[in-house]
Each structure stands twice: as C-alpha cells, then as structure tokens.
mmCIF file of the protein (N, C-alpha, C, O) and its ligand, coordinates in Angstrom:
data_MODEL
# 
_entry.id   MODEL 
# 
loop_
_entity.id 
_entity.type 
_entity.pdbx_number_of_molecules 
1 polymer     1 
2 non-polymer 1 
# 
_entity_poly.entity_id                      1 
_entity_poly.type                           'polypeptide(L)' 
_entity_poly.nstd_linkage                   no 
_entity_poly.nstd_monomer                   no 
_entity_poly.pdbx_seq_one_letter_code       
;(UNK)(UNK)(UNK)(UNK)(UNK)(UNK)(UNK)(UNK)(UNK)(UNK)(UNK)(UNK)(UNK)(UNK)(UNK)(UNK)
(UNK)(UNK)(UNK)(UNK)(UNK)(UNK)(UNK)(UNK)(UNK)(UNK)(UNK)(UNK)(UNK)(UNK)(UNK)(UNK)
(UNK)(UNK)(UNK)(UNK)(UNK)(UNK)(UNK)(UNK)(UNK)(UNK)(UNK)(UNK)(UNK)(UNK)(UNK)(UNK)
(UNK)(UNK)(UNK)(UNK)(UNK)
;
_entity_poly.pdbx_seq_one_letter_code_can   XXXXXXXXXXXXXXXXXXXXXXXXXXXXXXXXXXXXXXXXXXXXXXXXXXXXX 
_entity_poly.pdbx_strand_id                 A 
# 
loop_
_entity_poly_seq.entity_id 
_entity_poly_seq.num 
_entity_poly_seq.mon_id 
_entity_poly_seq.hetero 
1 1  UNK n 
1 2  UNK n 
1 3  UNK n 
1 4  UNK n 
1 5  UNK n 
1 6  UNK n 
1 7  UNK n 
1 8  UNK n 
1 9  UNK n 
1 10 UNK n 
1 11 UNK n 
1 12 UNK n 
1 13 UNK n 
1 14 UNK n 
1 15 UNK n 
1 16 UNK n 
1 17 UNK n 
1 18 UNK n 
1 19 UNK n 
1 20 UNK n 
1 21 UNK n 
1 22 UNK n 
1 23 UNK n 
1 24 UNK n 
1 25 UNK n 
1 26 UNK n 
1 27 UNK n 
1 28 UNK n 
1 29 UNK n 
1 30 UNK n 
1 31 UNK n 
1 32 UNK n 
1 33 UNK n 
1 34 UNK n 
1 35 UNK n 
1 36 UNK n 
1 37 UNK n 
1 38 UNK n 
1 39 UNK n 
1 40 UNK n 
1 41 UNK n 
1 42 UNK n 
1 43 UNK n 
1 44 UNK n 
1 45 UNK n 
1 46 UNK n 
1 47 UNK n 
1 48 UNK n 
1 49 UNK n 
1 50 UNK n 
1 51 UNK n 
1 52 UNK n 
1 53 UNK n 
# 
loop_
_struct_asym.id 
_struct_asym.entity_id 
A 1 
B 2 
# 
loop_
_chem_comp.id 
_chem_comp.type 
_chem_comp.mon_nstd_flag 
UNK 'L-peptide linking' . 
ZN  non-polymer         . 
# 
_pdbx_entity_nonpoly.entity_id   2 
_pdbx_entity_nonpoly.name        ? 
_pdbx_entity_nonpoly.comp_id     ZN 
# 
_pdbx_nonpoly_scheme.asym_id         B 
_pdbx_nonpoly_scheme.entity_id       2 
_pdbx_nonpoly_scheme.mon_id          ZN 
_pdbx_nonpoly_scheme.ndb_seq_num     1 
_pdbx_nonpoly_scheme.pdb_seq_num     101 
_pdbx_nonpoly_scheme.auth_seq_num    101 
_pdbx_nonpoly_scheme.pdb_mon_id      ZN 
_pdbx_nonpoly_scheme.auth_mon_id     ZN 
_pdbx_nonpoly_scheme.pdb_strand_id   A 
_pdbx_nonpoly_scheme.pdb_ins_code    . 
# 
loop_
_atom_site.group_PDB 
_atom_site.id 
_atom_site.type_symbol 
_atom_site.label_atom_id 
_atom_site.label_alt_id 
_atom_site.label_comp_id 
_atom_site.label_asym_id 
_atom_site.label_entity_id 
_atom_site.label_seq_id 
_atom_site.pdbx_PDB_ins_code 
_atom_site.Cartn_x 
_atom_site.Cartn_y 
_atom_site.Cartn_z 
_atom_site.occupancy 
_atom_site.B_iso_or_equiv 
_atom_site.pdbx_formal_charge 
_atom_site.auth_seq_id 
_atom_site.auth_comp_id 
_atom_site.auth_asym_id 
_atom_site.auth_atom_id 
_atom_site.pdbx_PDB_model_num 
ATOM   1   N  N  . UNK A 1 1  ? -10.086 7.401  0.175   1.00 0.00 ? 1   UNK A N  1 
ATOM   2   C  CA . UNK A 1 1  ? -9.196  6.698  1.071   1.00 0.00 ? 1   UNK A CA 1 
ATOM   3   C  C  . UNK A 1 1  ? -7.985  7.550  1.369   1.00 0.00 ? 1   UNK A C  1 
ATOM   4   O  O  . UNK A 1 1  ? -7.463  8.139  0.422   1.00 0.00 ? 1   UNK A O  1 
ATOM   5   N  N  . UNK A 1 2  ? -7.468  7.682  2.617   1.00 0.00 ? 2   UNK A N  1 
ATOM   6   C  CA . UNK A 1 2  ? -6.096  8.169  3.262   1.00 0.00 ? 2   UNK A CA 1 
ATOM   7   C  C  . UNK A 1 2  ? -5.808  7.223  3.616   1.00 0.00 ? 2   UNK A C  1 
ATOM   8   O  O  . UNK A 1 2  ? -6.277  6.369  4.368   1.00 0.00 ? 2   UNK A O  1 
ATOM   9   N  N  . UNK A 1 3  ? -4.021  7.502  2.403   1.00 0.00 ? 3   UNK A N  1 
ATOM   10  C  CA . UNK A 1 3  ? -3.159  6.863  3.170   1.00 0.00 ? 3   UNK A CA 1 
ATOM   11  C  C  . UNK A 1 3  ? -2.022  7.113  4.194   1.00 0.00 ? 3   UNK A C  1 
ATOM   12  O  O  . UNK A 1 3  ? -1.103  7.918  4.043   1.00 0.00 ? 3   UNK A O  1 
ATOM   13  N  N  . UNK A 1 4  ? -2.240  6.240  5.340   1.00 0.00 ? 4   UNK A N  1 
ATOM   14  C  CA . UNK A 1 4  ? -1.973  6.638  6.427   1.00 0.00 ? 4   UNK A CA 1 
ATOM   15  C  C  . UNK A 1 4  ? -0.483  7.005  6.925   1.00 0.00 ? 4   UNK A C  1 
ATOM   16  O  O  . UNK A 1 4  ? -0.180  7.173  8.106   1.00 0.00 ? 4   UNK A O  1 
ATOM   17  N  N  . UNK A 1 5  ? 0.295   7.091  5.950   1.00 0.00 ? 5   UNK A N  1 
ATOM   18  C  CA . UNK A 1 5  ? 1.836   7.333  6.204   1.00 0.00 ? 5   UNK A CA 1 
ATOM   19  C  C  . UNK A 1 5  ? 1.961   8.838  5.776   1.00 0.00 ? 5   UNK A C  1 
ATOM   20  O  O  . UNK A 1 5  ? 2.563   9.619  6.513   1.00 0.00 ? 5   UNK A O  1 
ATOM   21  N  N  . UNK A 1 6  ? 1.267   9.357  4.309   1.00 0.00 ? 6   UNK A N  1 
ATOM   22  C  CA . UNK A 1 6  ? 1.398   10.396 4.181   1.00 0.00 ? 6   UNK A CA 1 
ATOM   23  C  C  . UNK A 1 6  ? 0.042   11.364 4.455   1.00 0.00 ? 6   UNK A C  1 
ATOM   24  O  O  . UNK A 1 6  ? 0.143   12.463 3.908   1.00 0.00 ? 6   UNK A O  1 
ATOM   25  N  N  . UNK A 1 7  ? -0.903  11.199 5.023   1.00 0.00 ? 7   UNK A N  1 
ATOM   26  C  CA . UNK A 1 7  ? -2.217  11.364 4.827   1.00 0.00 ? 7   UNK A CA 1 
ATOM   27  C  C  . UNK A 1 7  ? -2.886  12.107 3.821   1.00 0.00 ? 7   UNK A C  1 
ATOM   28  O  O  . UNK A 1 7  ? -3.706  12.987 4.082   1.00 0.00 ? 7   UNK A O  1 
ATOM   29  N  N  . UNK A 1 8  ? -2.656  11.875 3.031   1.00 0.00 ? 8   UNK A N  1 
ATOM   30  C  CA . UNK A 1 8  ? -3.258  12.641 1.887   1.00 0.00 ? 8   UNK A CA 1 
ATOM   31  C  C  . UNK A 1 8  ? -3.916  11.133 1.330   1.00 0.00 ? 8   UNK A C  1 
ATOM   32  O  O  . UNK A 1 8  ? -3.716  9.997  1.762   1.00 0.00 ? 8   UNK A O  1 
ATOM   33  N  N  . UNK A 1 9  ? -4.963  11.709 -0.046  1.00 0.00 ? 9   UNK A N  1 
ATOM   34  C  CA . UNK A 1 9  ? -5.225  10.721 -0.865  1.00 0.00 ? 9   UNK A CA 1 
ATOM   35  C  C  . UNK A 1 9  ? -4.536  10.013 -1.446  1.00 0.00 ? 9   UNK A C  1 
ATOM   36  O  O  . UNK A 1 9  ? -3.512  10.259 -2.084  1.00 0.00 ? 9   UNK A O  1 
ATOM   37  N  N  . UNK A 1 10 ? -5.448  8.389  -1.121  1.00 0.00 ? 10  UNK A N  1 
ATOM   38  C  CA . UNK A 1 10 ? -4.372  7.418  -1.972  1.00 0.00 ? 10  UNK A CA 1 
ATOM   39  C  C  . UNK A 1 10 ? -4.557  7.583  -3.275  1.00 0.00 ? 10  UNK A C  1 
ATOM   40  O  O  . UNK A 1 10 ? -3.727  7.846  -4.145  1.00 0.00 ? 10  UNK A O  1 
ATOM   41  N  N  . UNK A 1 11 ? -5.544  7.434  -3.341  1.00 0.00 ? 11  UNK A N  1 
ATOM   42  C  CA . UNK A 1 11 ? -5.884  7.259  -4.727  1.00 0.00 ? 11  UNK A CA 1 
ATOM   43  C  C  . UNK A 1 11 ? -7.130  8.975  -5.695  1.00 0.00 ? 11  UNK A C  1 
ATOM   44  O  O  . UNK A 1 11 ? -7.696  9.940  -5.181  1.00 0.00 ? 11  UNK A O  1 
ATOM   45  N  N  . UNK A 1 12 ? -7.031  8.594  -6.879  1.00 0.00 ? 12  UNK A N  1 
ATOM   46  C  CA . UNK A 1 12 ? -7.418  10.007 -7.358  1.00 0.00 ? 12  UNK A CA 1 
ATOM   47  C  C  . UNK A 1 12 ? -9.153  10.196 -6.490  1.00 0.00 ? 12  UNK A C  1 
ATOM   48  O  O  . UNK A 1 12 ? -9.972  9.430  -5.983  1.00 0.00 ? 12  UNK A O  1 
ATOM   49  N  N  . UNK A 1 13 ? -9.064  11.248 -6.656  1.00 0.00 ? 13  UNK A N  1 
ATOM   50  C  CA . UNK A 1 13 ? -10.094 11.472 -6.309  1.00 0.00 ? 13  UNK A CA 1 
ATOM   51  C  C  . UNK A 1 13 ? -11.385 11.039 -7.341  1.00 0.00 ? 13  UNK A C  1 
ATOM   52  O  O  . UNK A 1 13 ? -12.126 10.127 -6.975  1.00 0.00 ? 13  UNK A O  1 
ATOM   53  N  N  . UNK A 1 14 ? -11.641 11.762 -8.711  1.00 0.00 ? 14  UNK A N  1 
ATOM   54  C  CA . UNK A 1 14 ? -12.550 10.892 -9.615  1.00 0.00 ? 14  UNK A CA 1 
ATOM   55  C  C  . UNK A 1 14 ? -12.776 8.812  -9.881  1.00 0.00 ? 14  UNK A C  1 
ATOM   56  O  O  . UNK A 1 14 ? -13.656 8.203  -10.488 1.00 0.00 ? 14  UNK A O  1 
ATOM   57  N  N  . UNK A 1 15 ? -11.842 8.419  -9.296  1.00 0.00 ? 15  UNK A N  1 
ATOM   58  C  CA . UNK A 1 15 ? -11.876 7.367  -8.883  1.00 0.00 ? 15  UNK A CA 1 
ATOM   59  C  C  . UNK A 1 15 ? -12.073 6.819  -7.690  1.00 0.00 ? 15  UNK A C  1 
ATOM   60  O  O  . UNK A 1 15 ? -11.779 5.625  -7.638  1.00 0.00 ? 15  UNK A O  1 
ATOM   61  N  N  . UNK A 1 16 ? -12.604 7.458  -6.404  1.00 0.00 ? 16  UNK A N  1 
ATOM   62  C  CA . UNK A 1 16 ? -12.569 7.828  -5.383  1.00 0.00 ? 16  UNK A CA 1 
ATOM   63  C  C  . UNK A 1 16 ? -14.195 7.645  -5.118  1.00 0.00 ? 16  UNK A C  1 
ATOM   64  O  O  . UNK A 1 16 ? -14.648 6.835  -4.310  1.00 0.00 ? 16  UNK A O  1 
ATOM   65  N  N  . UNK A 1 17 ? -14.826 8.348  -5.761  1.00 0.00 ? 17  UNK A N  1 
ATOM   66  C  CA . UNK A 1 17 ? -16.265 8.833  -6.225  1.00 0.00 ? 17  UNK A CA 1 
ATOM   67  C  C  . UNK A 1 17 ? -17.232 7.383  -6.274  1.00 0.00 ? 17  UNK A C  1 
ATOM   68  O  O  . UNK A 1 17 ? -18.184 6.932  -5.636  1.00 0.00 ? 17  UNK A O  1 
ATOM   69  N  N  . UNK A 1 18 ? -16.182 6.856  -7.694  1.00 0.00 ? 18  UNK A N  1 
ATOM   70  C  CA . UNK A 1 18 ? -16.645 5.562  -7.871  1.00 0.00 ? 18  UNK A CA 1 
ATOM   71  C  C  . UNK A 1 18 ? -16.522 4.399  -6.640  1.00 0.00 ? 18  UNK A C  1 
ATOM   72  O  O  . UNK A 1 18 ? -17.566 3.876  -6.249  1.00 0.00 ? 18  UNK A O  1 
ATOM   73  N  N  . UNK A 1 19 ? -15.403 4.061  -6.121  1.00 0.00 ? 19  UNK A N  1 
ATOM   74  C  CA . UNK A 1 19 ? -15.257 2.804  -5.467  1.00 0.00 ? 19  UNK A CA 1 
ATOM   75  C  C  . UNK A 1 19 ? -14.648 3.133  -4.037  1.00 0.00 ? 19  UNK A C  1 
ATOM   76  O  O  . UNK A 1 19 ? -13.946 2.306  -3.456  1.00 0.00 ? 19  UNK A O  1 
ATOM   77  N  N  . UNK A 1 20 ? -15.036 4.754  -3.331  1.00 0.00 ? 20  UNK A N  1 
ATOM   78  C  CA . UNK A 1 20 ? -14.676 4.672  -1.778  1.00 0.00 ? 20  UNK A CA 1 
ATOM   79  C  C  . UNK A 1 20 ? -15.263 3.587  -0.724  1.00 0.00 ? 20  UNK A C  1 
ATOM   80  O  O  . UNK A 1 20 ? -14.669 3.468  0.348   1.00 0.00 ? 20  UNK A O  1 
ATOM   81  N  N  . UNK A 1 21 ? -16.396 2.798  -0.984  1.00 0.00 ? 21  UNK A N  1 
ATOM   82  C  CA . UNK A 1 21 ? -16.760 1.528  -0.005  1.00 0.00 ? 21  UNK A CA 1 
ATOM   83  C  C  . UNK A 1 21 ? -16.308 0.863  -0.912  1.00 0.00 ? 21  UNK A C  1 
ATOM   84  O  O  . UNK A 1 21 ? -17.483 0.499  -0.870  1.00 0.00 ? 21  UNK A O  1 
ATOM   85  N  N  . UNK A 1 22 ? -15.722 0.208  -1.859  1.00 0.00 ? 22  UNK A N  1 
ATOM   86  C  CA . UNK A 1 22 ? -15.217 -1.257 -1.912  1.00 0.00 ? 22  UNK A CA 1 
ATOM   87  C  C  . UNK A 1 22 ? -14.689 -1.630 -3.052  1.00 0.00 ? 22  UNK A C  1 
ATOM   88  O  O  . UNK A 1 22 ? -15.002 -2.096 -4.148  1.00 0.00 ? 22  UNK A O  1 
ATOM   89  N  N  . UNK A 1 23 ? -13.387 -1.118 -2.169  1.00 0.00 ? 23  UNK A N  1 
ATOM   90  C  CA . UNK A 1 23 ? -11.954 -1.880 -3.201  1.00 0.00 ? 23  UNK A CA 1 
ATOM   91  C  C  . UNK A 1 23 ? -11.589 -3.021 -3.246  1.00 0.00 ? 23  UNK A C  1 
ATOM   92  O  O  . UNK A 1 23 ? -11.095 -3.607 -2.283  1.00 0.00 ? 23  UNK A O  1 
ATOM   93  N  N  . UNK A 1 24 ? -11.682 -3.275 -3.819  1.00 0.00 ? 24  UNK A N  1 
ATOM   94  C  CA . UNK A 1 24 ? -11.371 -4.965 -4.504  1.00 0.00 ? 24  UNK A CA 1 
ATOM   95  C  C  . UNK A 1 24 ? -9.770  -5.317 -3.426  1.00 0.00 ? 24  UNK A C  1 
ATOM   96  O  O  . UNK A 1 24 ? -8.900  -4.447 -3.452  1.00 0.00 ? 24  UNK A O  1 
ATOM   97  N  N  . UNK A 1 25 ? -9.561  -6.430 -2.669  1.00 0.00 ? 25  UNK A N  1 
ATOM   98  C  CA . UNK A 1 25 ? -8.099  -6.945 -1.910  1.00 0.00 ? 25  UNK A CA 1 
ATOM   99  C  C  . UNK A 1 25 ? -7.064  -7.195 -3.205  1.00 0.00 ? 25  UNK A C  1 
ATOM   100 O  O  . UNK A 1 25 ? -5.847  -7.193 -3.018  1.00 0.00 ? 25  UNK A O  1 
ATOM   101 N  N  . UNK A 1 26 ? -7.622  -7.402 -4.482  1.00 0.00 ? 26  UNK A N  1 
ATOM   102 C  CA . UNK A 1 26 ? -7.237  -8.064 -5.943  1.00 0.00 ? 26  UNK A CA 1 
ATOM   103 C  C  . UNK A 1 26 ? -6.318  -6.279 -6.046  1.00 0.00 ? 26  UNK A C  1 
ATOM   104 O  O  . UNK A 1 26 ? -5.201  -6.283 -6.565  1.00 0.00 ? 26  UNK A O  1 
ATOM   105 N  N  . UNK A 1 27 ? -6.800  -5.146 -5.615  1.00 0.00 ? 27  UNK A N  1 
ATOM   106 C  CA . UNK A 1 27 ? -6.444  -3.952 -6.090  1.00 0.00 ? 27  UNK A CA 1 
ATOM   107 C  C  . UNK A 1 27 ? -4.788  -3.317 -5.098  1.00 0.00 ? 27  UNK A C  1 
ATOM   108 O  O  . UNK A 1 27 ? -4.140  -2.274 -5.194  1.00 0.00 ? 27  UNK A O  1 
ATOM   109 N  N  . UNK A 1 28 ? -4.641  -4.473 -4.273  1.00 0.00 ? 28  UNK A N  1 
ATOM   110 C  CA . UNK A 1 28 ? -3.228  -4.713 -3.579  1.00 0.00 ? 28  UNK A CA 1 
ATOM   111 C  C  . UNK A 1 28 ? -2.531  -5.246 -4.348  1.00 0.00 ? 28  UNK A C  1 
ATOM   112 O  O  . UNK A 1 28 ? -2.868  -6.101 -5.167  1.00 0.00 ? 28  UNK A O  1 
ATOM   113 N  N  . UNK A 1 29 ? -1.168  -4.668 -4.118  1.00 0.00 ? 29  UNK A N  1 
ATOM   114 C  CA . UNK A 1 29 ? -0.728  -3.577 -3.950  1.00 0.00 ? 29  UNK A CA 1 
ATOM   115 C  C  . UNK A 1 29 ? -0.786  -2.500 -5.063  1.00 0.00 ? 29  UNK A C  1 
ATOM   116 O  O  . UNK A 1 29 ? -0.637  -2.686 -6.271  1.00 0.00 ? 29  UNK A O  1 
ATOM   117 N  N  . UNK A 1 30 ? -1.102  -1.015 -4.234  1.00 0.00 ? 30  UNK A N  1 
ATOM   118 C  CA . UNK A 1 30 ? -0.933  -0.005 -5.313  1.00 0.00 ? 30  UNK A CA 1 
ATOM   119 C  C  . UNK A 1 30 ? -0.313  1.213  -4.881  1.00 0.00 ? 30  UNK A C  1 
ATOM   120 O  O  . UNK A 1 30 ? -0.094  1.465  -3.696  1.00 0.00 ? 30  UNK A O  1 
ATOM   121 N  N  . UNK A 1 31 ? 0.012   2.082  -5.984  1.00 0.00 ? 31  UNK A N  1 
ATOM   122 C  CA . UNK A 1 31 ? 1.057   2.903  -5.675  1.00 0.00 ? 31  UNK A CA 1 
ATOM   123 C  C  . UNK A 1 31 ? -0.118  4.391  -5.086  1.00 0.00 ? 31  UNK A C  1 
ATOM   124 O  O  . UNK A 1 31 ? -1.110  4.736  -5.729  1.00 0.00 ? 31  UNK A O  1 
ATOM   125 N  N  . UNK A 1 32 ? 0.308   5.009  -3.849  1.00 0.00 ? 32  UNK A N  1 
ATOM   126 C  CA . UNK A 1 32 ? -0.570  5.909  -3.804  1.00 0.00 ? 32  UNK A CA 1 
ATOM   127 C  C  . UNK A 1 32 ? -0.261  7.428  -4.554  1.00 0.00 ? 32  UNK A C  1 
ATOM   128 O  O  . UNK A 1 32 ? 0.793   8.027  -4.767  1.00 0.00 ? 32  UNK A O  1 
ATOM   129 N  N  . UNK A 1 33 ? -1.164  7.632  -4.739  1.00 0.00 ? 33  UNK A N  1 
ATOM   130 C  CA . UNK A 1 33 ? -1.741  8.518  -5.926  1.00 0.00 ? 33  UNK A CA 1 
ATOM   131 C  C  . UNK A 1 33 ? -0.492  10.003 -5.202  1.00 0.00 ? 33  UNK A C  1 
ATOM   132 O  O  . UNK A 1 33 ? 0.437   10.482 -5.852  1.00 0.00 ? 33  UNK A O  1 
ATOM   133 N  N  . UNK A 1 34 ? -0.809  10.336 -4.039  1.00 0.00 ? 34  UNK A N  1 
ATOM   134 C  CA . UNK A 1 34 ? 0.221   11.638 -3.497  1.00 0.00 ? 34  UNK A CA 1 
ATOM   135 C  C  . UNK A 1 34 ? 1.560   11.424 -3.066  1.00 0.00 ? 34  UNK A C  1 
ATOM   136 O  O  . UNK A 1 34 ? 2.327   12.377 -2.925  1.00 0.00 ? 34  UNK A O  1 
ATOM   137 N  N  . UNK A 1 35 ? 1.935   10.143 -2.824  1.00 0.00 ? 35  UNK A N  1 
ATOM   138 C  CA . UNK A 1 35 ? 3.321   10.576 -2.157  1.00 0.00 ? 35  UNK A CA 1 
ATOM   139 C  C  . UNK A 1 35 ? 4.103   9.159  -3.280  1.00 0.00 ? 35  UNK A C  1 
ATOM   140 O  O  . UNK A 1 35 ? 5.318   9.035  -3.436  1.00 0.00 ? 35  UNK A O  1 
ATOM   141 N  N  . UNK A 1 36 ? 3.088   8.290  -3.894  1.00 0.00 ? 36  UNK A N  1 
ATOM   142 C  CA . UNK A 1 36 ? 3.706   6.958  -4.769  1.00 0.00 ? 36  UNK A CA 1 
ATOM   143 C  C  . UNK A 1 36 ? 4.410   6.153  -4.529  1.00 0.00 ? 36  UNK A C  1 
ATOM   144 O  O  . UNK A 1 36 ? 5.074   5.422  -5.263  1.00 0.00 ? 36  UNK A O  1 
ATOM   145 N  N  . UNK A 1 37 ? 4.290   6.246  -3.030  1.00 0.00 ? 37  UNK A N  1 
ATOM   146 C  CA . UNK A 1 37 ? 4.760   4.918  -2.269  1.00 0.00 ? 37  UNK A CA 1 
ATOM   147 C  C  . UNK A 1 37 ? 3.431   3.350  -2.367  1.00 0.00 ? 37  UNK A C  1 
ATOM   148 O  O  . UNK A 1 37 ? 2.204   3.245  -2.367  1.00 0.00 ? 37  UNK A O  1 
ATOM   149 N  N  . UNK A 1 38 ? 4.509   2.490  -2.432  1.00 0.00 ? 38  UNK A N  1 
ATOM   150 C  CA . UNK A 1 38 ? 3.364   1.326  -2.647  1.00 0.00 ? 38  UNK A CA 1 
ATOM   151 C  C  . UNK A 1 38 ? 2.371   1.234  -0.936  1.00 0.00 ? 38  UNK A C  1 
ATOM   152 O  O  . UNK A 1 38 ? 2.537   1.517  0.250   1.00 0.00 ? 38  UNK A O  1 
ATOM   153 N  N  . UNK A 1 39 ? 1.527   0.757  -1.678  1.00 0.00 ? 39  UNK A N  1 
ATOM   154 C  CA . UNK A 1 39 ? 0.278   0.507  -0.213  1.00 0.00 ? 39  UNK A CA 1 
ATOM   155 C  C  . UNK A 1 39 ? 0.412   -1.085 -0.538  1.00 0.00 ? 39  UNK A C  1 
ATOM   156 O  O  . UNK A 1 39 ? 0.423   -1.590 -1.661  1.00 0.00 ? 39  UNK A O  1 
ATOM   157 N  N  . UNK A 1 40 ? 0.510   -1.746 0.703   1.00 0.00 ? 40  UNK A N  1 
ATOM   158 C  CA . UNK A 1 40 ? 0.726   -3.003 0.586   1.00 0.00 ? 40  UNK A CA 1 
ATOM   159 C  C  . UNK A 1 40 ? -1.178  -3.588 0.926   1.00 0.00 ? 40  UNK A C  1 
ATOM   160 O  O  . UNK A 1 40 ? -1.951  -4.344 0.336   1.00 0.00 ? 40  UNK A O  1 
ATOM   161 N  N  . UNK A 1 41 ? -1.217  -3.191 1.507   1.00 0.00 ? 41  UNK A N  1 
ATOM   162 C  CA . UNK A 1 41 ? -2.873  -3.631 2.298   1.00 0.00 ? 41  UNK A CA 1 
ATOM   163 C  C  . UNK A 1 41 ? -3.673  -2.730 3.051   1.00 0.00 ? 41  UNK A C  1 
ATOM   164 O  O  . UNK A 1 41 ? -3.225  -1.695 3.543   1.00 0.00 ? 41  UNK A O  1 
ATOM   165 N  N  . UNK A 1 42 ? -4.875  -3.116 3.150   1.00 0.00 ? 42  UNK A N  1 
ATOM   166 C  CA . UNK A 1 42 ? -5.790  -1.811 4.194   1.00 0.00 ? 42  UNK A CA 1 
ATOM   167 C  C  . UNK A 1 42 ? -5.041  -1.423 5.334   1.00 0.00 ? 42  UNK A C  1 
ATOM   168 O  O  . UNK A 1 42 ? -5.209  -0.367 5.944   1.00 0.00 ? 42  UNK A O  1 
ATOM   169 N  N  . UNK A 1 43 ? -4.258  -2.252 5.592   1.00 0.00 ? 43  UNK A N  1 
ATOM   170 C  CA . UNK A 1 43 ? -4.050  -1.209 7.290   1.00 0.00 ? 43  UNK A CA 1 
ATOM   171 C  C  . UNK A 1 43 ? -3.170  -0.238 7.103   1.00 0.00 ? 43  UNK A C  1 
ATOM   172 O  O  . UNK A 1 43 ? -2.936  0.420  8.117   1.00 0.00 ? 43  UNK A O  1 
ATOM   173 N  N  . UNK A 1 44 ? -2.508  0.121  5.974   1.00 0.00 ? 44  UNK A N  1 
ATOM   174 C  CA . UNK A 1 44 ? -2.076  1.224  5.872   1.00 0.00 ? 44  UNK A CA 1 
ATOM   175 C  C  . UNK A 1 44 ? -2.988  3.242  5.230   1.00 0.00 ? 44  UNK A C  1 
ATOM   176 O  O  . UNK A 1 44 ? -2.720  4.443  5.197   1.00 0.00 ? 44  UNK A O  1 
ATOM   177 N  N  . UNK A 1 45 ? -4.365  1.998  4.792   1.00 0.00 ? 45  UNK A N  1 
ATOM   178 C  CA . UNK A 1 45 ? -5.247  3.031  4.411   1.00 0.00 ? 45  UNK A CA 1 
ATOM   179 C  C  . UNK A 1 45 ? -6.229  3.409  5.521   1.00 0.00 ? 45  UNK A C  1 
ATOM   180 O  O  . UNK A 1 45 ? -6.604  2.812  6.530   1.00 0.00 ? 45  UNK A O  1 
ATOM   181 N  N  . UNK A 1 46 ? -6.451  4.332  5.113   1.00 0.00 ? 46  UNK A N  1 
ATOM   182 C  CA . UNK A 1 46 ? -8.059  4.514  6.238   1.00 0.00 ? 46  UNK A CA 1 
ATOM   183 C  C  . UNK A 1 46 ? -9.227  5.373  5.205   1.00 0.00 ? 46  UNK A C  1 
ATOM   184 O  O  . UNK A 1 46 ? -9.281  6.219  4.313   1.00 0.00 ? 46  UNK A O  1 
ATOM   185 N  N  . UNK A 1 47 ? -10.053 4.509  6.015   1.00 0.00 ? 47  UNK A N  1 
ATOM   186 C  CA . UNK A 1 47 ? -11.514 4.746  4.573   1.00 0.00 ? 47  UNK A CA 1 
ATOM   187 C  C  . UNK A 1 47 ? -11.605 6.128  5.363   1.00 0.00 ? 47  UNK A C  1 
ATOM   188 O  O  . UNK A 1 47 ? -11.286 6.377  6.525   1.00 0.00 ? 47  UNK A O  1 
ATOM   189 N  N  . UNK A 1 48 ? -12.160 6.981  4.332   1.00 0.00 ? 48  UNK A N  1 
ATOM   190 C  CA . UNK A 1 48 ? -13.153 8.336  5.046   1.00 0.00 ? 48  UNK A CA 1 
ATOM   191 C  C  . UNK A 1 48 ? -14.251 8.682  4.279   1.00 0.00 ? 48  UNK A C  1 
ATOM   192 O  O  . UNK A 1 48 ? -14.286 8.528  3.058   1.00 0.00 ? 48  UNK A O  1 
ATOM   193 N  N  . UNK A 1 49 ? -15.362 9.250  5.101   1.00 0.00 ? 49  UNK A N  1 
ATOM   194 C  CA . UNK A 1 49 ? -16.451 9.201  4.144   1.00 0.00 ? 49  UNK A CA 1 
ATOM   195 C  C  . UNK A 1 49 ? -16.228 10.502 3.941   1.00 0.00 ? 49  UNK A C  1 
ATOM   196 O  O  . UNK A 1 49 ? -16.528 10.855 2.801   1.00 0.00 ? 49  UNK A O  1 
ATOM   197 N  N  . UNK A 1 50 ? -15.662 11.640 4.883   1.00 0.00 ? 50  UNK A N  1 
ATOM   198 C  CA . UNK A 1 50 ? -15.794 12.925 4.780   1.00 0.00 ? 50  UNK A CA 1 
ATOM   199 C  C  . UNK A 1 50 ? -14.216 13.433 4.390   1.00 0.00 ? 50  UNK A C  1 
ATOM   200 O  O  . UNK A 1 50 ? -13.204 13.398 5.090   1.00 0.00 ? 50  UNK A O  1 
ATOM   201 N  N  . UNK A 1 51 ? -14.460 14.050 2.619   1.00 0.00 ? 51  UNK A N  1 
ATOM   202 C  CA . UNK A 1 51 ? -13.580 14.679 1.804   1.00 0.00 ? 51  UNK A CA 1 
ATOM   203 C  C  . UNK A 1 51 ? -12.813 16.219 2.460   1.00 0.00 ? 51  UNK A C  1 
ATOM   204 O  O  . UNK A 1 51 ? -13.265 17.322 2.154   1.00 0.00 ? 51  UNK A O  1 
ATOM   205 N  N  . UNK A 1 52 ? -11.922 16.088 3.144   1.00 0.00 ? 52  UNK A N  1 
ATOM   206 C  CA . UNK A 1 52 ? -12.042 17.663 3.250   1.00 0.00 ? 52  UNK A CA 1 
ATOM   207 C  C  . UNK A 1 52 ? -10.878 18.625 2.649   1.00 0.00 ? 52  UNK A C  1 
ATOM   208 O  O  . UNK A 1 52 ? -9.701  18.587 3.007   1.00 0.00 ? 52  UNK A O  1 
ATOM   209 N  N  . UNK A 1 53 ? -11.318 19.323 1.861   1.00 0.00 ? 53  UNK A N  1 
ATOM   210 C  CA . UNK A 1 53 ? -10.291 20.301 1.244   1.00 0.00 ? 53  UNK A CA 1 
ATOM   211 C  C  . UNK A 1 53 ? -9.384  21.524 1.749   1.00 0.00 ? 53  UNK A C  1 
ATOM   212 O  O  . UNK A 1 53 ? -8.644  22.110 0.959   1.00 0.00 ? 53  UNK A O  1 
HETATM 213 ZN ZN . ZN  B 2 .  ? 0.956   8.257  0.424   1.00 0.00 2 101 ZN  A ZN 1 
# 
C-alpha cells in the first residue's frame, strides 16, 4: 500500500506480503510506516499490486 500524501510505503513491506488485498477497516487508524503520519482511512492509501524499487 502507498500512502498517498507521502508516496512511499505505508506500511512494512514483510507485512505487506502478507495482507496487500485485505486490510482489516478494524486496522484504522495507523501510523504509516515512512513518513508516521496517522492514515485515517483508505482514501488516503492506494493499493498497488506492482512493488517498485
Ligand atoms: Zn506517509
């Protein structure tokens, strides 16, 4: 997932692996993983299937 304010990953990547189709709404709000600003809800994330380094 990118989050969309800083675009980098929200969340770690090895956790990423596990649950990129389907994060729990229960997993709002969380702090993102690169910049640790809170994510209030999806519309600040954007799913991606393609990782790019
Ligand atoms: Zn961020």
């Amino acid at each position: 997932m990118i989050h969309k304010a800083c675009s980098s990953p929200a969340i770690e990547t090895d956790t990423l692996t596990a649950e990129t189709c389907a994060l729990p709404v229960e997993a709002f709000p969380f702090t993102c993983f690169t910049c640790l600003e809170e994510i209030m809800d999806e519309s600040e994330i954007r799913y991606s299937e393609e990782i790019r380094m």
